[in-house]
Wavefront OBJ file of the C-alpha trace (Angstrom):
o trace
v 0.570 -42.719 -182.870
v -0.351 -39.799 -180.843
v 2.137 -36.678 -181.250
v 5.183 -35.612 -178.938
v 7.189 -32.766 -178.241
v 9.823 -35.271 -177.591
v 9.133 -36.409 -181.776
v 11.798 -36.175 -184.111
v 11.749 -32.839 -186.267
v 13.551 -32.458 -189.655
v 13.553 -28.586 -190.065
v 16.102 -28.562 -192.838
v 16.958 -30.966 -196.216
v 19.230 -30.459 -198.817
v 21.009 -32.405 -201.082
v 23.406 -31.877 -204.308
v 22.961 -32.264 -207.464
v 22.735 -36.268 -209.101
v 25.719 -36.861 -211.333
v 25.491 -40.152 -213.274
v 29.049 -42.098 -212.785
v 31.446 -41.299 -214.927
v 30.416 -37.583 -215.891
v 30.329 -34.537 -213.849
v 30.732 -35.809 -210.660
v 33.569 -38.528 -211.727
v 36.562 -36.934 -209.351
v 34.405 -35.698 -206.754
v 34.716 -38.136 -203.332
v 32.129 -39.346 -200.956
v 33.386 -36.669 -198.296
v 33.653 -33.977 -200.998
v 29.907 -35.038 -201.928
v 28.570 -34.592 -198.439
v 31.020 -31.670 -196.404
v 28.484 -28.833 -198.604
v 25.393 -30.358 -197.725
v 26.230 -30.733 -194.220
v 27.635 -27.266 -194.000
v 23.914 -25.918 -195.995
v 22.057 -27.526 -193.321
v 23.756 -26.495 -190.407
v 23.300 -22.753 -192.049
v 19.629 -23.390 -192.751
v 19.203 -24.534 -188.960
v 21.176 -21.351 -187.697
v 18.036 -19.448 -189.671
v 15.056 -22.076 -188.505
v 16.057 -22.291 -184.849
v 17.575 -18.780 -184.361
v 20.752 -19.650 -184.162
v 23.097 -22.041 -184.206
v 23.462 -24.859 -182.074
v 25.743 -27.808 -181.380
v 25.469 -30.696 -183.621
v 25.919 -34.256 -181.883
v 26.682 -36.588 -184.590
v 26.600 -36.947 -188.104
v 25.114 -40.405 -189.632
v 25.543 -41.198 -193.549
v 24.418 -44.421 -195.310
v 26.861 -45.332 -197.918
v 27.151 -48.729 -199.852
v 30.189 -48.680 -202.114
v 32.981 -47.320 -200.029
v 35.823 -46.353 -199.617
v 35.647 -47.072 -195.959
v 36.889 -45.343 -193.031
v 34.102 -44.235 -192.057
v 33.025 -41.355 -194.388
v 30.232 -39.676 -192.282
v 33.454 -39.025 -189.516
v 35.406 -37.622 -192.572
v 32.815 -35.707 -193.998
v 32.311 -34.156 -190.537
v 35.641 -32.954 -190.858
v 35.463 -31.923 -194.291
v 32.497 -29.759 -193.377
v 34.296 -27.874 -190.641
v 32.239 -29.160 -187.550
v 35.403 -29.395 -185.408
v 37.176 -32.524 -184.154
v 34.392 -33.140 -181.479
v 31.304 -33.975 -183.722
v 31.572 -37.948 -184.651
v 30.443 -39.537 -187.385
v 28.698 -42.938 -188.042
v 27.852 -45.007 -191.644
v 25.117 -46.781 -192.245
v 25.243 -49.552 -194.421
v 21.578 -50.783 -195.514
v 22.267 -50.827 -199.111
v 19.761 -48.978 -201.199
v 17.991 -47.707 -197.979
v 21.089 -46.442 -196.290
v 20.038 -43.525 -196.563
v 16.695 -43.303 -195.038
v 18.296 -45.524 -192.489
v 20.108 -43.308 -191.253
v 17.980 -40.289 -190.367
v 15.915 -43.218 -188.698
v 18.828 -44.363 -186.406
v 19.478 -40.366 -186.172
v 16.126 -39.361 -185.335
v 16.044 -42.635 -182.815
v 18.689 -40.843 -180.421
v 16.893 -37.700 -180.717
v 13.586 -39.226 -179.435
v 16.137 -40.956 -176.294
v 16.161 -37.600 -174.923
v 19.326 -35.612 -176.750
v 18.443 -32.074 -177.616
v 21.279 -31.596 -179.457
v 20.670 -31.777 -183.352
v 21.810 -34.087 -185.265
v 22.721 -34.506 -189.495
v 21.863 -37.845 -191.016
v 21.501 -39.013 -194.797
v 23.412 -40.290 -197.479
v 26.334 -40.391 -199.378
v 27.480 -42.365 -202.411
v 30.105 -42.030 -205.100
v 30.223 -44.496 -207.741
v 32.590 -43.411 -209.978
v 35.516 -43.180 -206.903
v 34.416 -46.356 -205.151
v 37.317 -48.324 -204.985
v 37.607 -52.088 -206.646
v 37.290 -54.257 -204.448
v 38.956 -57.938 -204.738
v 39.280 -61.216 -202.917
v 43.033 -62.900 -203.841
v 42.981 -60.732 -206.812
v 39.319 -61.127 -208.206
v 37.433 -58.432 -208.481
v 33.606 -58.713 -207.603
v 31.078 -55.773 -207.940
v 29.323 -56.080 -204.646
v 29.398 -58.158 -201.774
v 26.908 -60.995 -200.930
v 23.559 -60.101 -199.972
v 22.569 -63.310 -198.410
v 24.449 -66.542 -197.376
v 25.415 -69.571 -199.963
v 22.633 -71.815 -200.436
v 19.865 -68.566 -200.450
v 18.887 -66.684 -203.780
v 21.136 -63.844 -204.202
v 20.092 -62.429 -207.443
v 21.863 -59.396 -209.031
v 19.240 -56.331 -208.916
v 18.738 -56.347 -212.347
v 17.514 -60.152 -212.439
v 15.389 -59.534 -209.269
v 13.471 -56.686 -211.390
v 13.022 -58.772 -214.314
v 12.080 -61.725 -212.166
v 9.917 -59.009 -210.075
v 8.007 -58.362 -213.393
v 7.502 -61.667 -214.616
v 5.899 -62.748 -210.882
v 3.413 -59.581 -210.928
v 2.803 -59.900 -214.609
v 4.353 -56.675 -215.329
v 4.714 -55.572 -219.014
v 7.253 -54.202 -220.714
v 5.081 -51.453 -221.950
v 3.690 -50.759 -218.861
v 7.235 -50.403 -216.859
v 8.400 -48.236 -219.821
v 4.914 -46.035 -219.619
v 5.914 -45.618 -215.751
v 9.438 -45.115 -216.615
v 8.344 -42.317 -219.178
v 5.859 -40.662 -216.742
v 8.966 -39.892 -214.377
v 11.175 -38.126 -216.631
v 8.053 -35.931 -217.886
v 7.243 -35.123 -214.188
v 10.591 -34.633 -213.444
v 10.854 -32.036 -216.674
v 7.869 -30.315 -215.431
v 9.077 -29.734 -212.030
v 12.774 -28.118 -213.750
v 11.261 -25.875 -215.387
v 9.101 -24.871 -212.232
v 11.990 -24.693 -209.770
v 10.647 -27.347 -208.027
v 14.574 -28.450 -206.773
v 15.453 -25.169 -206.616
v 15.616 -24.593 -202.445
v 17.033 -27.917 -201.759
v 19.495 -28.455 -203.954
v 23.629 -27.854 -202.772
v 25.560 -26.610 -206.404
v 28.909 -28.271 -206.346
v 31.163 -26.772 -208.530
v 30.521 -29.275 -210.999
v 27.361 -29.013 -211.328
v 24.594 -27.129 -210.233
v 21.587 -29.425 -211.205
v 20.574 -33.145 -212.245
v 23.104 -33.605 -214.787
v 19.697 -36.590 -216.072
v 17.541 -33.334 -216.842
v 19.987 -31.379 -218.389
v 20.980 -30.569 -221.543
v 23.203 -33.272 -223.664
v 24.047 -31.857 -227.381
v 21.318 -33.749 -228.997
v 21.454 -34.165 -233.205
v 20.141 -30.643 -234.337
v 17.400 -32.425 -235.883
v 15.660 -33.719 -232.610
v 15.829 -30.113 -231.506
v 17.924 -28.161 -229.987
v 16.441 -28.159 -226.663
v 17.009 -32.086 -226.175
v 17.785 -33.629 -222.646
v 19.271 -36.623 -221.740
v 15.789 -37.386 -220.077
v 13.738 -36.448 -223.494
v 16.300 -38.703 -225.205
v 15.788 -41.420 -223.132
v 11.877 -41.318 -223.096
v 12.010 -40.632 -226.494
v 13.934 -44.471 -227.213
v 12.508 -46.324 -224.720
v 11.034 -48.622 -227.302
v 14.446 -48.927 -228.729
v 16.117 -50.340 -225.379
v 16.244 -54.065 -225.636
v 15.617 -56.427 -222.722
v 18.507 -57.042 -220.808
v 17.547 -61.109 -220.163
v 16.274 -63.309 -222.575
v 12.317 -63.345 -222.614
v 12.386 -60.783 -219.995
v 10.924 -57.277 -219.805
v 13.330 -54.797 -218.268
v 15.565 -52.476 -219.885
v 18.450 -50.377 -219.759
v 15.805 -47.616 -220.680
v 12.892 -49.025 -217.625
v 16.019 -49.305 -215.045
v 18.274 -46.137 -212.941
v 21.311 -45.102 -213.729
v 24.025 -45.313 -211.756
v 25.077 -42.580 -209.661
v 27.184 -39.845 -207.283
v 24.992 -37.749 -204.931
v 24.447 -36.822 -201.280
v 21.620 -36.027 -199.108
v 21.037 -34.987 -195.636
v 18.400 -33.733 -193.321
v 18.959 -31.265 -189.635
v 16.966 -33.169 -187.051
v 15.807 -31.967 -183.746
v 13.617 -32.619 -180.801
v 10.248 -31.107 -181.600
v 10.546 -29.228 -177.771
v 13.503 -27.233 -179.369
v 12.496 -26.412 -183.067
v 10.366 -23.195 -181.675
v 8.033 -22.454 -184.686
v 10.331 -23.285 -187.294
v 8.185 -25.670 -189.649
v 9.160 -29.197 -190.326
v 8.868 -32.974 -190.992
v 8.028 -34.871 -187.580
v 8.752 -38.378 -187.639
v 5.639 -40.271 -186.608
v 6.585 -43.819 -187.172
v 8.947 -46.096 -188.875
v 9.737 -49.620 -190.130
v 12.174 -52.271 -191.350
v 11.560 -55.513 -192.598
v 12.575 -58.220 -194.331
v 11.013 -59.990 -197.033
v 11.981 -62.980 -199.631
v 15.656 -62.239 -201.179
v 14.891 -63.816 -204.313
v 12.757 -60.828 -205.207
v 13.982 -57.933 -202.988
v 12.802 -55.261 -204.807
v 9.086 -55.874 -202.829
v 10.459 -54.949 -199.572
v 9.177 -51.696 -199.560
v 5.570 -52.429 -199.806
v 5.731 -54.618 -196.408
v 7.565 -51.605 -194.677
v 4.887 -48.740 -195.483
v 2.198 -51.002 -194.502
v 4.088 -51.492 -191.150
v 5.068 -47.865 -190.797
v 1.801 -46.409 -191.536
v -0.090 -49.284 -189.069
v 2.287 -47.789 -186.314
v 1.278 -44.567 -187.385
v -1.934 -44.760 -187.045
v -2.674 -43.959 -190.737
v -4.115 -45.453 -193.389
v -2.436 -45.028 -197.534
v -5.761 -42.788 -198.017
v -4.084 -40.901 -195.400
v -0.912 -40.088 -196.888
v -0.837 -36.643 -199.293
v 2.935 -37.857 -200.968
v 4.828 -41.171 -200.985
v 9.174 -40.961 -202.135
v 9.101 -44.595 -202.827
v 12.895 -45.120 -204.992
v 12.255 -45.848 -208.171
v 15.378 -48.446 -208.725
v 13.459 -50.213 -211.364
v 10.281 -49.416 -212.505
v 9.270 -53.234 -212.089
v 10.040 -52.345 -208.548
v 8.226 -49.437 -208.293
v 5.235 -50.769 -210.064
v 5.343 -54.724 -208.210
v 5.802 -51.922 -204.599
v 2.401 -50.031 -205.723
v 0.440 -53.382 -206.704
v 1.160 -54.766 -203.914
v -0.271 -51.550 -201.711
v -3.479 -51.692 -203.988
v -2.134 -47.954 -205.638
v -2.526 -47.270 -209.350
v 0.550 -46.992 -211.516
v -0.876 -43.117 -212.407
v -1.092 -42.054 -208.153
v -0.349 -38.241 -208.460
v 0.747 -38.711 -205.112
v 3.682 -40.821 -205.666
v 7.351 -39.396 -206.514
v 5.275 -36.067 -207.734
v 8.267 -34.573 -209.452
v 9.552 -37.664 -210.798
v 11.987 -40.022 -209.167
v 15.093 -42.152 -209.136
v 14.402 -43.827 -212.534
v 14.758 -39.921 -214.554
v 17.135 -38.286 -211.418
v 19.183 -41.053 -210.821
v 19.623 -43.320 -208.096
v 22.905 -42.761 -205.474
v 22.400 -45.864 -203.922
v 23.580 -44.829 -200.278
v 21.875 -41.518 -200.673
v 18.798 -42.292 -202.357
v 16.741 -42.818 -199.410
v 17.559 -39.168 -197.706
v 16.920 -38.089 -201.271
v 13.497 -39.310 -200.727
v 13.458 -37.312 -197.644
v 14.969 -34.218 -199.094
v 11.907 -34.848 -201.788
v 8.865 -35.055 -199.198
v 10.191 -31.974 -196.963
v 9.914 -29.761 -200.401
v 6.879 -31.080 -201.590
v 5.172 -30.986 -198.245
v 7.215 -28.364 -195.926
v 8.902 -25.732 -198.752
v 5.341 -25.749 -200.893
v 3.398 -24.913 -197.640
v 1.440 -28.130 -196.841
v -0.621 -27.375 -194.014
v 0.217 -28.799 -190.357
v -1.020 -32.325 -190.172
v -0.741 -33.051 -193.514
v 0.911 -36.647 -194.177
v 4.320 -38.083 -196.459
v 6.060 -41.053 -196.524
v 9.440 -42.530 -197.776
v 10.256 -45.809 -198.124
v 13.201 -48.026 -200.221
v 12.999 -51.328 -201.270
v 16.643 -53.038 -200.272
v 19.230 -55.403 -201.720
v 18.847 -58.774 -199.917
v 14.979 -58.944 -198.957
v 14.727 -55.860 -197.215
v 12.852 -52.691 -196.669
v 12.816 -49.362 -194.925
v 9.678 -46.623 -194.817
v 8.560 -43.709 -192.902
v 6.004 -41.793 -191.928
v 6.441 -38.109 -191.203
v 3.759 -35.465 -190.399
v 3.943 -31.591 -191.515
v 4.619 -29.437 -187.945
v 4.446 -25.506 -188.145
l 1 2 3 4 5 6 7 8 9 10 11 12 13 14 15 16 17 18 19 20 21 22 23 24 25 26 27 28 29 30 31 32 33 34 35 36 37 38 39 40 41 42 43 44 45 46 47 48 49 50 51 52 53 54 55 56 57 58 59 60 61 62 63 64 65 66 67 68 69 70 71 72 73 74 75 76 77 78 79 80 81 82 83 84 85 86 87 88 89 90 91 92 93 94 95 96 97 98 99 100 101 102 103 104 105 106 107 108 109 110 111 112 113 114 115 116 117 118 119 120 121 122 123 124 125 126 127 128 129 130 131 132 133 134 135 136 137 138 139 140 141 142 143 144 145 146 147 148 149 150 151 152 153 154 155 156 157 158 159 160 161 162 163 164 165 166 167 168 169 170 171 172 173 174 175 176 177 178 179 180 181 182 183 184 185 186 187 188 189 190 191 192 193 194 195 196 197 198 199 200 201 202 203 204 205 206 207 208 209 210 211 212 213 214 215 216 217 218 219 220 221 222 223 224 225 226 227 228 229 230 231 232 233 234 235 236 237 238 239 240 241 242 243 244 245 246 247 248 249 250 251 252 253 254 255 256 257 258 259 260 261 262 263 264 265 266 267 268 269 270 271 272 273 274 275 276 277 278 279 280 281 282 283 284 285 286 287 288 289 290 291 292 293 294 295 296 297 298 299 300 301 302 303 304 305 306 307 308 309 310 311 312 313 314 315 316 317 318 319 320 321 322 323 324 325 326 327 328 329 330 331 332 333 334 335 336 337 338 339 340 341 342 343 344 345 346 347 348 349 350 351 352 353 354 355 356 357 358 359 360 361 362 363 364 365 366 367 368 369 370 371 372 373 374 375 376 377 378 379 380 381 382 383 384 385 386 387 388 389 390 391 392 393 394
């Protein structure tokens, strides 16, 4: 797809820090999540575009509640004044990245106004949620009659259909945390992370009191690599883990996106192409293979093409049955770099604008020359999957 000065521009990402439910992040609501990151990009806009400038809307995915529209209260929350709206995005696990794509679509219509889209999710203050009293964990995915599997079923049925092992999701799963480690202690999150008071970094990487005689320097992440054998599976016969699987999680993520006629020189993330499909719900977690090859055809690009993927790591059955499927090896360097969801943690509405926040400071932040080539993509509850392709502008 040829380029346009009428092609959406992200010239800012951020995102907070990943709390696992239940921990640091445990009385902190979806609008408390998102009002800093919105207010840190429309900052880091005033400084890229030279000043600042009316922002149109806000769009945030979200999954778990609680409803009301949270991107509308979060817009509030972040002091944009009562004329700035707010839309949610439901697309389950690729809310997120949903978002900035139905964001980034009104941008392209002709707005020059920028816009703030992303993610937002809080699991530990979602709400129960009942029908005459029951309580049920999610919502249906597809209609009676059609295979509905819980996640964690899909990935072990996932693995069983590709032949996955269980030593090779847990060598995957392992590989993650140690990139993730590596990138810490290199600052790698540094720029685009949004302290809360909280916390100020990926509660999964940080330190956890470990027994003095592991060392005193144990992480949660260390720990977990370090018993992955341990973990048993979580099916009968099967091959996924609590140890090969995400955590659950609070987080948010955003982007600032902008007509590429109005970002001046400020460098960014163009948005080339994009693409949603569907695919068979009994083994959703493959949806995001379909979408990249879509994207990238629309694109013009080929996967040889692309210098960094942000694929969500949900399981690393998924992950692994994603990059089989797209012909990649399980070791691509180019493929959640700095590790992913499986050692960071996985926000479910957030997680794809986490992938975004990922690609803009492994591509845009490190200096990636102009032209050079990142994707993000989510597989999705329900047979689904979302993925695009964004070039490097400066």
């Amino acid at each position: 797809m040829a380029s346009s000065t009428a092609d959406p521009v992200i010239v800012a990402a951020r995102r907070t820090p990943i709390g696992t439910r239940g921990r640091s992040l445990r009385s902190v609501t979806v609008e408390q999540l998102a009002a800093p990151v919105i207010r840190a990009l429309v900052d880091d806009g005033a400084d890229a575009l030279g000043g600042r400038r009316p922002v149109a809307d806000v769009v945030l995915g979200n999954c778990m509640g609680p409803g009301g529209n949270p991107a509308r209260v979060a817009a509030l929350a972040a002091g944009l004044g009562s004329g700035v709206p707010g839309m949610t995005v439901d697309r389950q696990c690729g809310s997120g990245l949903a978002a900035i794509v139905e964001a980034a679509t009104a941008v392209r219509a002709g707005d020059e106004r920028m816009r703030v889209a992303g993610g937002v999710e809080s699991a530990s203050t979602a709400p129960v949620r009942s029908i005459d009293g029951v309580a049920y964990e999610r919502a249906p995915f597809a209609p009676q009659g059609t295979p509905d599997p819980d996640m964690t079923l899909a990935a072990d049925d996932l693995a069983r259909a590709f032949g996955l092992s269980r030593e090779r999701q847990d060598a995957y799963t392992a590989r993650s945390h140690r990139r993730a480690r590596v990138a810490v202690d290199r600052g790698a999150f540094d720029e685009e992370l949004v302290p809360l008071a909280a916390l100020a970094v990926d509660d999964a990487i940080t330190a956890v009191g470990a027994n003095p005689a592991d060392g005193a320097n144990d992480t949660a992440s260390i720990a977990v690599e370090r018993l992955l054998p341990r973990f048993p599976p979580l099916f009968d016969g099967g091959s996924v883990t609590a140890g090969n699987s995400c955590r659950v999680n609070d987080g948010a993520a955003a982007a600032l996106i902008v007509p590429g006629r109005v970002r001046g020189d400020a460098p960014g993330l163009a948005l080339r192409a994009h693409a949603t499909v569907g695919c068979d719900p009994a083994l959703p977690g493959l949806g995001a293979a379909p979408a990249i090859a879509a994207a990238l055809d629309r694109s013009g690009h080929r996967l040889a093409d692309v210098a960094a993927f942000e694929i969500v790591e949900a399981f690393a059955a998924q992950l692994l049955a994603v990059l089989t499927e797209l012909g990649l090896p399980d070791t691509d360097a180019r493929v959640c770099a700095d590790g992913g969801a499986l050692a960071l943690g996985h926000p479910w509405g957030a997680s794809g604008a986490v992938s975004v926040v990922r690609l803009f400071s492994r591509l845009v932040r490190a200096g990636a020359p102009a032209g050079t080539v990142g994707v993000a993509a989510a597989s999705i509850g329900g047979g689904m999957g979302v993925a695009a392709v964004f070039e490097v502008v400066r």
